[in-house]
N, C-alpha and C positions, 0 to 999 in steps of 0.2 A: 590492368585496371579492373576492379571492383566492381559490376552494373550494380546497378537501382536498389535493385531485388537482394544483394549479397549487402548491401551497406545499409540498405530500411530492415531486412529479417530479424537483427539481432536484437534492436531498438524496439522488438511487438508491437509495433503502431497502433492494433485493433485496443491493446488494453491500458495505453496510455491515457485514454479517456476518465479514468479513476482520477488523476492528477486533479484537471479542472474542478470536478467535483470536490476534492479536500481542498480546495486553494480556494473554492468561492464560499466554502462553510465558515474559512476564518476572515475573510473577507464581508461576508455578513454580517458577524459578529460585532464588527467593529461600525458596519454601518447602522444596523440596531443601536449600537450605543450608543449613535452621533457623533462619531470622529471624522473629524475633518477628512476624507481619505481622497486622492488624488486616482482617476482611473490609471493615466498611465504607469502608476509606482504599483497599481495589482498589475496593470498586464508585463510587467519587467519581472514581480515577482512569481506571475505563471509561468514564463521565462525559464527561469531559474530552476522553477518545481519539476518542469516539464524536463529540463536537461539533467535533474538528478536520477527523475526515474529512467529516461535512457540510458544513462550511466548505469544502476543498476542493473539491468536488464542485459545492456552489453557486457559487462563484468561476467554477469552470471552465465549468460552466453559459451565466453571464450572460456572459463575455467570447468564448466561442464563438459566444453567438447576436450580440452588437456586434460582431463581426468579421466577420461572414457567413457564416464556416464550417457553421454547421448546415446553410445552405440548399445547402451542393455533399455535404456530408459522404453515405457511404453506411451508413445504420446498421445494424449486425447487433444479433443479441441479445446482445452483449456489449462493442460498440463504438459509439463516435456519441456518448454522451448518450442521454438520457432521450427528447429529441423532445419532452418539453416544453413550452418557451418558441415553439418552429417553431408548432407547434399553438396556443400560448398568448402572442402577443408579448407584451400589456398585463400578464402577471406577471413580466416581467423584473425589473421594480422587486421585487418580493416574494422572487424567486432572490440579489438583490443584498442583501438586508435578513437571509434567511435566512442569510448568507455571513458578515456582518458580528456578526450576534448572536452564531450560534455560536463566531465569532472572539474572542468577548468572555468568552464561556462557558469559553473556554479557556483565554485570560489568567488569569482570576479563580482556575481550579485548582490552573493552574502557580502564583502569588502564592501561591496558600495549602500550597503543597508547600515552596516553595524558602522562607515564614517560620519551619514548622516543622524541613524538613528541613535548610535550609543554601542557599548562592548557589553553592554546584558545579551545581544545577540548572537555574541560568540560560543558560549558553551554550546547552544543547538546546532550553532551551523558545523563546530567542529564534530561533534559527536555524529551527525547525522553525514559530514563526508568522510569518516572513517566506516559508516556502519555501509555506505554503497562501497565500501572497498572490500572490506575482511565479511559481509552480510556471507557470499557463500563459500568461502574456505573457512572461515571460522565456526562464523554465527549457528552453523546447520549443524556444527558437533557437538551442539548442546542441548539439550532438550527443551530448556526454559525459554535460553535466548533464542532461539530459532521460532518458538512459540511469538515472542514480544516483540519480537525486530519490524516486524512487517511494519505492526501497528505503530511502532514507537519512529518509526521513518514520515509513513504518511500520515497519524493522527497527531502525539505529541508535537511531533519537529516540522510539521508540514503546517498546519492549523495553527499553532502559538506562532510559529516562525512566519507565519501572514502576518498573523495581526500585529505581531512586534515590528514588522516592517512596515506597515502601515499607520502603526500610530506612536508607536517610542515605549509604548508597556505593554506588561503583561497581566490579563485578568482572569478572575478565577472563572466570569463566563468563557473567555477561552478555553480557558482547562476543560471545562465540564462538557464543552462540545468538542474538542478534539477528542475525546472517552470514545464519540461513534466513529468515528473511524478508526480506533485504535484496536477496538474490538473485532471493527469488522475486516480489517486489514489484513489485521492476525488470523485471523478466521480463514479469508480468502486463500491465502496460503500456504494456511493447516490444511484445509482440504485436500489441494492441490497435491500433497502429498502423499496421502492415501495411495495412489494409483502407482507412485513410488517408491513404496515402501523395501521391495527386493533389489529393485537399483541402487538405492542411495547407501541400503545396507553395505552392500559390497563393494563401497568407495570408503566406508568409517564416519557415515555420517547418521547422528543419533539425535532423531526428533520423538514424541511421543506417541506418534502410529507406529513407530519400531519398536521403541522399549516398554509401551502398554499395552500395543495388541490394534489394531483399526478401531472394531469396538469400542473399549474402553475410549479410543481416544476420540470418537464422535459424539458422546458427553461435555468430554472439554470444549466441541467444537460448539454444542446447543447453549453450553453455558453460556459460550464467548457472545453467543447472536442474541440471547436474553439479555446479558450485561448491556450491549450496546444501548438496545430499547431500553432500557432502565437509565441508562445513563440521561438520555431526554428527559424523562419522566421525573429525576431527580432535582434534574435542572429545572424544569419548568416550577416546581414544589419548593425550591428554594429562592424561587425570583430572577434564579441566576439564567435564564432562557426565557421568552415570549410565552404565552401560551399556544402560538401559531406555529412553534415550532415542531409541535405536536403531529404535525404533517409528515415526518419521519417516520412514524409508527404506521401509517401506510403499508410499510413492502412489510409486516410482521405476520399478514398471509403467504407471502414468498418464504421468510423465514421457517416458519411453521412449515411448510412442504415441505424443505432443505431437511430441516433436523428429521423428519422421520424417513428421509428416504435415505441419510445419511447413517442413521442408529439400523436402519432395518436390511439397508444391502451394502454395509462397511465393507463386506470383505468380497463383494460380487463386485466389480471394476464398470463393467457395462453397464449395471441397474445404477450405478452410483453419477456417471455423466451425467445426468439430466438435474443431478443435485449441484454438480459442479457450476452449470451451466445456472440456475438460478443464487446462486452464491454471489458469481460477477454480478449480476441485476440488482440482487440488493445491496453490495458493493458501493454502486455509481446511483440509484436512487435512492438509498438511504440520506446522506449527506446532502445529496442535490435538493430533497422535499425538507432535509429541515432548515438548509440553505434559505431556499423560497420564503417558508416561514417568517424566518428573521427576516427577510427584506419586506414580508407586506408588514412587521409589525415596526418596522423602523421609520 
């Protein structure tokens, strides 16, 4: 039997906290705009978000450790994996089961959103349960998608997939606030792989810290955390966001320390942690502060 500790590891418990945050930014949205919304149909569809990103998570888990990447990987406190399954082989099967359940957990929400709500909620949910399947055997052999998946899991498909579940459509203030977590997801991600770069090489997997250089690629990473705040910014200029939701531009002193410690020790691994480490932060308070926002202007 599997303890505690071999069946929570694969799941990252510490950074499932990302979840709630996208899930009450499109939850917001929908209450800013006065839709009827129902508490217990957010907390079914936190539910839902919460067992996709475990699914992920364990997915990535198990075919990290079958490919052998754990055992070249270097892990910091916010890259690698859990260390887990390295420590634990014989609960691989339990990371694989965990992956699959919660997979199931997910189907079954989405089914019960898209009878009530409608089959516009199909394209997302399918997309988004193929992309927690094939995200790390596939998705990481590309440069672009590997770059977009993050975001397009938890901004796009996480955020529009609230509010569609919440209210029966889809609106362009949706869009425009899923943009921050799309960015910063991807972001989060992209970082994370820096510290990877010689491991993942030598499994065949091809992200743009490999085929552009660290450097280069902590450009794309300043762009992605500029975009996000622009993304607010646009919204609010178009009507399509509160003017309160301006509250997200908060962590853009966090941001701003991230990009220059990220441009300036890309390729030093140690000088770089402490960049990693404020990335998660504006990660989970970015979304949460413009979250807020929309609910004092609602």
């Amino acid at each position: 039997m599997a303890t505690v500790k071999e069946i929570t590891g694969p799941m990252r418990p510490p950074f499932l906290i990302l979840t709630p945050a996208c899930v009450l930014l499109g939850f917001s949205v929908a209450i800013w705009a006065g839709e009827p919304v129902q508490f217990w149909q957010f907390l079914l569809v936190l539910v839902g978000a919460v067992a996709a990103h475990i699914s992920v998570n364990a997915f990535n888990e198990y075919f990290d450790f079958k490919s052998g990447l754990d055992a070249r990987t270097r892990r910091t406190p916010f890259s690698g994996g859990s260390g887990t399954l390295p420590e634990h082989p014989e609960a691989a099967r339990s990371a694989l089961l965990t992956a699959v359940i919660s997979l199931i957990i997910v189907g079954l929400v989405g089914l019960y959103f898209t009878l009530i709500r409608g089959a516009a909620l199909l394209p997302l949910g399918i997309l988004g349960m193929i992309t927690i399947v094939i995200y790390t055997t596939t998705f990481l052999r590309s440069p672009f998608l590997s770059l977009i998946a993050p975001g397009l899991g938890f901004g796009t498909l996480m955020v529009m997939g609230t509010y569609f579940a919440l209210t029966g459509r889809y609106t362009w203030s949706a869009f425009i606030a899923s943009l921050v977590p799309f960015f910063l997801v991807s972001d989060l991600l992209f970082l994370n792989q820096f510290p990877d770069v010689e491991a993942d090489q030598s499994i065949g997997r091809r992200h743009y810290p490999i085929t552009l250089g660290r450097h280069t690629a902590s450009y794309i990473y300043t762009a992605f955390l500029a975009l996000a705040y622009l993304s607010i910014v646009i919204g609010v200029a178009l009507g399509l966001l509160p003017w309160p939701a301006l509250l997200g531009l908060l962590t853009i002193i966090l941001a701003i320390r991230a990009a220059r410690t990220a441009i300036t020790h890309s390729d030093d691994i140690p000088k770089l942690i402490p960049a990693l480490g404020m990335n998660v932060l504006i990660n989970i308070l970015t979304p949460a502060l413009t979250a807020v926002g929309l609910l004092l202007a609602g």
